[in-house]
N, C-alpha and C positions, 0 to 999 in steps of 0.2 A: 674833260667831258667825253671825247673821241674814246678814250681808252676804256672808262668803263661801259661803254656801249657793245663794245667789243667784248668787255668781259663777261656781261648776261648773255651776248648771243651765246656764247663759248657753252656758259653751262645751262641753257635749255638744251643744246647739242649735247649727249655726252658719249656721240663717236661712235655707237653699236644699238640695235637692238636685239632684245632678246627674244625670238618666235617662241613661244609655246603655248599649247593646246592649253585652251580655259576652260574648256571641259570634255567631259567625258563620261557615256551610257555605254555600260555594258551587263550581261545578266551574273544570275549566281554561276559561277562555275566556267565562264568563259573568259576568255583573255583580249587586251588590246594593248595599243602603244602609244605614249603620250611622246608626241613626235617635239625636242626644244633642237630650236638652231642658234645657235652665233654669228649674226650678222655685221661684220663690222663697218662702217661707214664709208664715205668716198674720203678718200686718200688715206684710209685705215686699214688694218690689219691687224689680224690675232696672231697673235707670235707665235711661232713654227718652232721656234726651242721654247720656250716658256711654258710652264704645268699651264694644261689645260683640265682642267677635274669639276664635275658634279655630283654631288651626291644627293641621293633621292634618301627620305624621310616617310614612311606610309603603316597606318594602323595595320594591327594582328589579320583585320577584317580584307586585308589585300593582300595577295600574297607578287613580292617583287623580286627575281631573284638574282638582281644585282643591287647593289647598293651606292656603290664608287662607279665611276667612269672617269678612264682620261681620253685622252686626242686618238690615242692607239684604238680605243672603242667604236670613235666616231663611223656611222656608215662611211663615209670616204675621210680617212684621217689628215690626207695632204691637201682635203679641199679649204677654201678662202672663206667660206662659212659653215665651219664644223656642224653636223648636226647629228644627235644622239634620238637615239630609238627606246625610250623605257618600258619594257614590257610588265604588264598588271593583271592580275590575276583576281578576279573578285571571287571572295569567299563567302563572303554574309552581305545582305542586303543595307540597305542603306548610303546617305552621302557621308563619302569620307574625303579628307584633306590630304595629298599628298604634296609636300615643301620639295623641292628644290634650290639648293643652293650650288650656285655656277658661280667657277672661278676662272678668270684666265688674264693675262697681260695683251693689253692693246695696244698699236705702235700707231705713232704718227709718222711723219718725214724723219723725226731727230731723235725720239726719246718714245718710251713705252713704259705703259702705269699698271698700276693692279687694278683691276673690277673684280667685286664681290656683287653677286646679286641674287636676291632670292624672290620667288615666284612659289607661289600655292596653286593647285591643279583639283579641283573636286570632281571626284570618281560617282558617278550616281549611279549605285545600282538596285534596280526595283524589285521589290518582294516577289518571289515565283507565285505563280498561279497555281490554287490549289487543286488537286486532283482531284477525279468524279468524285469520291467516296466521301470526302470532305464535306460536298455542296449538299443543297436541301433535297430532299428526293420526293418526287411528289407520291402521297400516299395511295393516290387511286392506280398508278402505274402496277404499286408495287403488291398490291393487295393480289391474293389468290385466287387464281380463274374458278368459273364453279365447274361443278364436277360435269355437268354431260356439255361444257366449252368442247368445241372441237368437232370436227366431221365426223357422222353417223357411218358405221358400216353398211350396208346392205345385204 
């Protein structure tokens, strides 16, 4: 009974979490970064020789111009919780989905395992605002002044 007590704790634990941005507003034509990090647990670590790689997944509608990342990408690659900087470029308006899937080897005291994990990021980006010309114009503005409008000579 002891043992499998130990064995649920073990896996609601599973050693790391993964930070990444759950969303994200940006306009047409503007860019941001959806910031993921690898945290790995107390007395864990992400392994320093082991592939560390995610690759980013993102409609036409985004433009992302990487795709792959390893460890070597990371803002600090030697650091204890790798963390990568996606940059996203929205093109067309609307919410889009972009997948990440993160790979990397976790070390305990004795032994290190594979984690595979993936994570969705929805990009919202809102319709521009249409220009004067578009909107309704009121007709009294636009109507022609009469002819003797306007200061008299003398």
């Amino acid at each position: 009974m002891a043992l499998w007590a130990c064995t649920s704790a073990h896996a609601d634990d599973p050693g790391y979490e993964l930070r990444v941005t759950p969303e994200l507003t940006i306009d047409v034509a503007a860019s941001a970064s959806i910031s993921v990090t690898i945290a790995p647990g107390p007395g864990r670590t992400v392994s320093a020789d082991g592939p560390v790689r995610l690759a980013v997944t993102a409609p036409d509608a985004l433009g992302v111009p990487r795709r792959r990342f390893a460890r070597k990408d990371a803002a600090d690659p030697a650091a204890d919780a790798p963390r990568f900087d996606v940059k996203v470029k929205a093109r067309e308006a609307g919410d889009h989905a972009v997948a990440l899937d993160v790979r990397f080897w976790l070390c305990g005291p004795r032994v290190c395992r594979p984690i595979t994990v993936t994570r969705t990021v929805t990009v919202h980006v809102p319709a521009p605002v249409p220009i004067d010309g578009a909107l309704p114009v009121d007709a009294a503005v636009d109507a022609a002044l009469p002819i003797d409008a306007g200061r008299r000579r003398r």
